[in-house]
Structures are given as structure tokens and as C-alpha cells.
N, C-alpha and C positions, 0 to 999 in steps of 0.2 A: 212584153219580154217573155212571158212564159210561154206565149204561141211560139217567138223563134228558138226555144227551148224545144220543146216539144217537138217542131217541125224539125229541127236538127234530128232528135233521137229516132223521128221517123223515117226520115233521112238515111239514119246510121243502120235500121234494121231494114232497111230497101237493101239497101248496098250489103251486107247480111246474107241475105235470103241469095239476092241476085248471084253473088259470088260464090258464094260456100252453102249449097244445101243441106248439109250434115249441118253445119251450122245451124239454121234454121228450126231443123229440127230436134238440136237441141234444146234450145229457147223454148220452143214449144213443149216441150217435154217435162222443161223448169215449170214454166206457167201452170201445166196439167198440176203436177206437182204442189205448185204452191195453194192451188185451190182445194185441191183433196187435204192437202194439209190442214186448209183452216173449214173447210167442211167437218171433217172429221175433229177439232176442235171443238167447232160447233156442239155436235152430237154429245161428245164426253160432256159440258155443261150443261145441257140439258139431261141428258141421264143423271147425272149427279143430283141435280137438281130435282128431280122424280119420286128418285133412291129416297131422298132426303123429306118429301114430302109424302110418301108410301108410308116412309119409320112414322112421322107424326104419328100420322092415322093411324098405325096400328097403334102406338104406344095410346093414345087414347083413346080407343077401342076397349084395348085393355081394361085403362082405368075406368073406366062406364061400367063393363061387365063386372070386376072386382074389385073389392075394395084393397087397398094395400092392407098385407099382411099386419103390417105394425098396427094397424087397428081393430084386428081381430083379436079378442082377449079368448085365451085359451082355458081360462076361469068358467065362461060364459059355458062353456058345456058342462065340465064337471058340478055346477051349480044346478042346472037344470035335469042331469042325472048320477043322483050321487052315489047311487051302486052299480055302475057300467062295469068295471069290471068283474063283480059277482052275476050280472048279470052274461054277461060272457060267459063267463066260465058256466056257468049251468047251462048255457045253449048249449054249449061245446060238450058236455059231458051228456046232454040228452041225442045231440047226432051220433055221436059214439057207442051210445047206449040201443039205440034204434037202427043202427046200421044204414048201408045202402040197401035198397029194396032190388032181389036178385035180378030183375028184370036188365036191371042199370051195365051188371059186372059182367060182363065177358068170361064164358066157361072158363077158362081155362085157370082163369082167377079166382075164380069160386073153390075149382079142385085143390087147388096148391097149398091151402090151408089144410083142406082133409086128410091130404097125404102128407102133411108136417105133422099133424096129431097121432097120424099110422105110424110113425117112426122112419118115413122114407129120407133120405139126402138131402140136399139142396141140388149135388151133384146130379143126381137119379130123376128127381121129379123137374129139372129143366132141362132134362131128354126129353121124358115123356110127356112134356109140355111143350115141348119148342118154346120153354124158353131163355132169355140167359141166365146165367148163375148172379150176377148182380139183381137180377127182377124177383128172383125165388128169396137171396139174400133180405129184398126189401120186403116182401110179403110175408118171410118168416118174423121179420122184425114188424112188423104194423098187425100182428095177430098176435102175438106175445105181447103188445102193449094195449091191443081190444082185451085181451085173455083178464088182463091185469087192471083195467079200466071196469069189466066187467064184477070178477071180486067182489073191486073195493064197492061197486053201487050194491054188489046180492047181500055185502055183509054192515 
């Protein structure tokens, strides 16, 4: 029974083809169609499917190299050094104290202090600097707060 099935439906697309070739290639066009459809199905499940095993592996990746957060007690250091912040602070106040070594600072940076201590502008010495008025603004403020740094350690 399914042969004379069949053999009808091949039947019907003879007579099809034979009569009406726009027809045809219709049909043909359906079929292209339905395969790229489930080609391209294919594909998406297997990408997904990839995606999904890429995340694993990273996410345990992750977990290997680090431990989660929630298990790191933040105790654990300030135990182990219980003056870090005075220690700080006395680095901090000995690079401040000892400066960049002139080599490091670019002239022009170097001057701009000496001509704030002459009494020149902000305006005036980022002419003769090339440079802007906000860069002299912050150099005048970062050498009033050396000026002030300094002071407090000479007294």
C-alpha cells in the first residue's frame, strides 16, 4: 500500500514537472528551503550546545585558579600585618619627602614650581610653558601641598 502511495505521489510530481515548469521549480525551491531550514537548525543546537560547554570550562577554570571570595577572610591580613596602615602612611610621607629624581620630570615641570615661588601667574607661566592653565593650576597645587608636607617632617 505505501508503494502505490508513493507511486501515485511520483506520479503527481511527473505530471508536475511535465506540465508546469514554474511549478517545478517551485517545489524545488520548497525542498532547498526545507533543508537549509533544518541545516541551519542543526547548527544553532550544536552552537548552543558549545556556548554551554565553553561557560563550564571557564567557570571551572575559574574555580581552580581562585578560591571564592566568601572564603577569603579579610581578617587574615590585618592579623598578619597589624600596622599596614601606619606603614603606609610613612612610605608615603618618605616618597613625598625624597621627591622624583629630576632626571624622571620633564623641564618644563621642573620650572613651573620655580616660577610659582618668583611670584609669576598661573596665567603667565603656561605661556611660557606651553602649558595649559589647568596643568600650572595642578602643579601649583601639588607643590603647596610638597611645601606643606615638607614643614611638617623639617619641624
Amino acid at each position: 500500500m505505501k508503494k502505490v502511495v508513493s507511486m501515485q505521489l511520483s506520479e503527481k510530481i511527473r505530471e508536475i514537472v511535465m506540465i508546469d515548469p514554474a511549478g517545478a521549480l517551485i517545489i524545488g525551491l520548497s525542498v532547498f528551503c526545507l533543508v537549509a531550514l533544518f541545516v541551519t537548525l542543526f547548527l544553532v543546537v550544536r552552537l548552543r550546545r558549545s556556548r554551554k560547554e565553553v561557560r563550564l570550562l571557564l567557570e571551572s577554570s575559574a574555580k581552580k585558579l581562585s578560591p571564592p571570595l566568601a572564603d577569603r577572610r579579610p581578617e587574615a591580613v590585618e592579623e598578619s600585618n597589624p600596622f599596614g596602615d601606619a606603614i603606609f602612611e610613612a612610605e608615603t610621607k618618605k616618597k613625598l619627602r625624597e621627591g622624583v629624581p629630576d632626571r624622571q620630570v620633564p623641564d618644563k615641570y621642573r620650572y613651573a614650581p620655580c616660577l610659582l615661588k618668583r611670584g609669576l601667574k598661573n596665567e603667565e607661566i603656561a605661556e611660557v610653558l606651553s602649558l595649559s592653565s589647568d596643568e600650572v593650576d595642578q602643579i601649583a597645587k601639588l607643590t603647596h601641598i610638597a611645601l606643606q608636607v615638607n614643614k611638617a617632617t623639617v619641624h
